[in-house]
C-alpha positions in Angstrom: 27.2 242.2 106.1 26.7 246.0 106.2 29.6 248.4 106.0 29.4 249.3 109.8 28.4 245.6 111.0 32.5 245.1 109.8 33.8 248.3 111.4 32.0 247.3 114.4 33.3 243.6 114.2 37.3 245.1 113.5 37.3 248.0 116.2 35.8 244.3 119.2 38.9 242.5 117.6 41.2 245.5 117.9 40.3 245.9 121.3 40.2 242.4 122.2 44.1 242.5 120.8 44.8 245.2 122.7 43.4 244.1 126.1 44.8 240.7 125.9 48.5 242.2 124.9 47.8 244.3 128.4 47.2 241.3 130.3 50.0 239.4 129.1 52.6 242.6 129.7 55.0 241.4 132.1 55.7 245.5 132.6 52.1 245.8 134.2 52.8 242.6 136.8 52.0 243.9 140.5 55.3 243.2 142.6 54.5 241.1 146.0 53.9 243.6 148.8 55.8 243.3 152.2 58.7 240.9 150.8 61.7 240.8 148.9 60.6 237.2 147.6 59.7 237.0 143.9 58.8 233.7 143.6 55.2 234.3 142.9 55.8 236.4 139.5 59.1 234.7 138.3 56.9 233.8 135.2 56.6 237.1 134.3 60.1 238.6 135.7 61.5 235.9 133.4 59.7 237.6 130.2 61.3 241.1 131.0 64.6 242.0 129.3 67.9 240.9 131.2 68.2 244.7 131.8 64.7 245.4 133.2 64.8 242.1 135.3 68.0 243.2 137.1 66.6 246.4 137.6 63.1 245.4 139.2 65.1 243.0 141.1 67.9 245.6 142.3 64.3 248.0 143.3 62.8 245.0 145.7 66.1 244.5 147.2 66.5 248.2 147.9 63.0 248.6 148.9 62.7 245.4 150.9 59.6 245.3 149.8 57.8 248.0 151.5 55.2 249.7 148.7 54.8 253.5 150.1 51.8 256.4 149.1 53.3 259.2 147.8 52.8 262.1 150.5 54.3 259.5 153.0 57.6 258.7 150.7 61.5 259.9 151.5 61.5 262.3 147.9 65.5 260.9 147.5 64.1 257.3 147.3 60.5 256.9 147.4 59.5 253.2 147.7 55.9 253.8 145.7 56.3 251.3 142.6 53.3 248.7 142.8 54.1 247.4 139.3 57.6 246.3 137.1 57.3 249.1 135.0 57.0 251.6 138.2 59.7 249.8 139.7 62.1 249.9 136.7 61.5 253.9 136.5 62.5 254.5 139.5 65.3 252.6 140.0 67.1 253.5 136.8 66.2 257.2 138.8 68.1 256.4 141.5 70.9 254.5 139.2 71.6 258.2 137.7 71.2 259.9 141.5 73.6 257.4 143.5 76.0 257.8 140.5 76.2 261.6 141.1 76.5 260.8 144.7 79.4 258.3 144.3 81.3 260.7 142.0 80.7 263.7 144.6 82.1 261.1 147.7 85.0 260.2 145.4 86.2 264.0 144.8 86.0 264.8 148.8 87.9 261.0 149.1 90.3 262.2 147.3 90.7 265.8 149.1 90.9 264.3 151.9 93.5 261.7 150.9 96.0 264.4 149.8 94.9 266.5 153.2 96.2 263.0 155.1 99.3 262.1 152.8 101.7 264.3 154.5 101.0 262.4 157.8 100.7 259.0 156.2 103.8 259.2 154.9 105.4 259.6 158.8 103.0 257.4 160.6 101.4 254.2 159.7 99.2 252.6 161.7 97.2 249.2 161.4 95.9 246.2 163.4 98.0 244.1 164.6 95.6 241.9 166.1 91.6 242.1 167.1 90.2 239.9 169.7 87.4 239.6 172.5 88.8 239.8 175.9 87.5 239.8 179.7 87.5 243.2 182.1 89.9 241.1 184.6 91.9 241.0 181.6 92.0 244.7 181.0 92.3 246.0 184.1 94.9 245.4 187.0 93.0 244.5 190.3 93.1 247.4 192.9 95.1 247.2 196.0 92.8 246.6 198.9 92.0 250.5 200.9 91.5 250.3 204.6 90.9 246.8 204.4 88.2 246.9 201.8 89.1 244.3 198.5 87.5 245.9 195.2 85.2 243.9 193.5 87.3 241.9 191.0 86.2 242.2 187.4 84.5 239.6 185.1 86.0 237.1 183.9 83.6 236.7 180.9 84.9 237.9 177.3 82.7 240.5 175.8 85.0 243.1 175.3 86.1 244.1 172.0 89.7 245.1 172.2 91.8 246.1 169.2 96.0 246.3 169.4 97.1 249.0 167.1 100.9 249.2 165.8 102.0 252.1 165.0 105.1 252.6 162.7 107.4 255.7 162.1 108.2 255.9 158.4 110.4 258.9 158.8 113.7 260.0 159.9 113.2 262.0 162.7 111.4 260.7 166.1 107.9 261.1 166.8 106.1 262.2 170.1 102.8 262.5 169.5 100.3 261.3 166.9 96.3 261.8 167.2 93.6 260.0 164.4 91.3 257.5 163.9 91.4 253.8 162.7 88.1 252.5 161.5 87.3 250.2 159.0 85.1 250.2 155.9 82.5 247.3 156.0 81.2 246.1 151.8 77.9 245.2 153.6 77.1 248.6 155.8 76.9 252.1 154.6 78.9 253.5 158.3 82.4 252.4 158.7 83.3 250.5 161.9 85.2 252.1 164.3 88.4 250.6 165.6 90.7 253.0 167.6 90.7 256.9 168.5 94.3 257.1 168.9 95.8 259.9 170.9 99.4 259.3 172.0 101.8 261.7 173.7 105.6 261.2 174.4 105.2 258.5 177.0 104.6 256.2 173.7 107.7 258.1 171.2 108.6 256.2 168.3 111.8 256.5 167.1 112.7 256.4 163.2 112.3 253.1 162.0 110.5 251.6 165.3 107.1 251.5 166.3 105.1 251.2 169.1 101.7 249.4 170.7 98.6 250.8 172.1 95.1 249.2 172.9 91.9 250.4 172.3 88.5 249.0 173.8 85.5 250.5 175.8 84.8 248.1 178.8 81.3 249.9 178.9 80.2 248.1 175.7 79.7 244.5 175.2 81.3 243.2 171.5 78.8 243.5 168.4 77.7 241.3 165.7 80.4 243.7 163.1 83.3 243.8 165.7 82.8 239.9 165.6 82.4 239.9 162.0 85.6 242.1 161.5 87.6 239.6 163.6 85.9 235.9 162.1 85.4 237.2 158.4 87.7 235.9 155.7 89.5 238.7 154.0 87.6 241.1 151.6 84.6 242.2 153.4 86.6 244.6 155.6 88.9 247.2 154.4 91.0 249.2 157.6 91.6 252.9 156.8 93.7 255.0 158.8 93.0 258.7 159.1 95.6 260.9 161.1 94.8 263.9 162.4 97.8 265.2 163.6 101.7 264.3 164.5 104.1 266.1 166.2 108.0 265.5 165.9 110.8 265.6 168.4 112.0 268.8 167.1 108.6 270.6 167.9 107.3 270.2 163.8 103.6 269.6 164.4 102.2 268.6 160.6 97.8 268.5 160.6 95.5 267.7 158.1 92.7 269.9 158.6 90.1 267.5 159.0 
C-alpha cells in the first residue's frame, strides 16, 4: 500500500472518530421546543456533568421552553439556546447577572431597614387574622330615605379582608401611624399586598396597647394568592411591615423617607 493510500486511509478514520464523537456529544443535544418536559433527551441529559445538567435544566425552567431569534430576544435574558451547550452558556450568564442583582437588592434592603427601624421599634403591626368575607358583612345596611330601602348587599364571600393589630412598643401614646403591610410570596417575584394603613387619633394606641383596623376592597373579588396566603401552611409567605410614618401624642412625628 503506497505512502498516500495510508494517509488517505488515517485522515477517513480520523474523521470518522471525530464525527461519531460529535454525534454522541450530549453538549450538542437539541432541547424540545415549546416545553419544559425533558423526557425525550433524558438519555443524553443524564450523560452531562451533575453541574451542566442542573444548569440546562434551571435554563428550560426559566425559559419555559420558548426558543427565541436573536433580534426578537429581551438582551437581560434572551431565551435563544437550541442546544445543552447554548443553554448551559447562558444560564451560568444569567447565574453571574442575578447574583449582582441580588447583592444590589440586598444593599437597598438593608437601607431601607435602618430607614424603617426607628418606627419599628414604636409600632408593630401584623395579621391577626385573614379571611374571605361577604359585602353584607362589611357594610351596615342603610336606613331606608323617603321610603326607598337600599339594595342590601351580597351575601356571597369573595371579599378578601385582612384584620391588622397594631401594637405600641413605646412609652409614650401614639396617634397616628401611616405604612403598608404586604407580604413576600417564595413563588412570585411582586409581594402581595395586605393593608395600606392610615390611622389618625380616632384609633390612638396607648403604650403597651394596641388597636384593630380592617383592610379590604369590596370592588375586588379574592385571588388565587390572597387564598393562597390564607390556606398555605407556613413558609411560603413571609409578612413584612413597612411604616411610613408615626406621629406621637406630644406632636413628635418620626418618618422614614421612603
Amino acid at each position: 500500500m503506497s505512502f498516500m493510500r495510508i494517509l488517505c486511509a488515517s485522515a477517513a478514520v480520523i474523521l470518522l472518530a471525530f464525527f461519531m464523537h460529535r454525534s454522541h456529544d450530549p453538549m450538542r443535544t437539541a432541547l424540545p421546543f415549546g416545553t419544559t418536559d425533558l423526557s425525550s433527551v433524558e438519555s443524553a441529559l443524564q450523560r452531562l456533568k451533575a453541574d451542566d445538567r442542573a444548569l440546562v435544566e434551571a435554563y428550560v425552567k426559566r425559559s419555559n421552553g420558548d426558543v427565541l431569534l436573536p433580534s426578537m430576544a429581551d438582551p437581560e435574558q434572551p431565551f435563544t439556546a437550541r442546544t445543552f451547550a447554548q443553554a448551559i452558556a447562558l444560564e451560568k450568564a444569567w447565574d453571574i447577572k442575578r447574583d449582582a442583582q441580588e447583592a444590589v437588592a440586598a444593599k437597598n434592603a438593608a437601607a431601607r431597614d435602618e430607614a424603617m427601624a426607628p418606627l419599628r421599634a414604636l409600632v408593630e403591626a401584623d395579621v391577626e387574622r385573614a379571611e374571605i368575607l361577604s359585602p353584607r358583612q362589611l357594610i351596615k345596611p342603610r336606613e331606608p330615605v323617603d321610603g326607598i330601602i337600599s339594595a342590601l348587599p351580597s351575601d356571597k364571600a369573595t371579599v378578601f379582608v385582612v384584620t391588622v393589630s397594631l401594637h405600641n412598643l413605646g412609652n409614650k401614646a401614639i396617634v397616628a401611624v401611616t405604612g403598608s403591610l404586604e407580604a413576600t410570596d417564595r413563588e412570585a417575584t411582586l409581594p402581595l399586598d395586605l393593608c395600606w394603613i392610615d390611622v389618625g387619633p380616632q384609633n390612638r394606641i396607648d403604650p403597651a396597647s394596641h388597636t384593630e383596623i380592617r383592610c379590604a376592597n369590596l370592588h375586588r373579588q379574592a385571588n388565587d394568592r390572597q387564598r393562597a396566603f390564607m390556606d398555605s401552611p407556613p413558609g411560603r409567605f413571609t409578612v413584612i411591615w413597612k411604616p411610613k410614618s408615626v406621629q406621637l401624642e406630644d406632636g413628635t412625628r418620626i418618618e422614614s423617607g421612603l
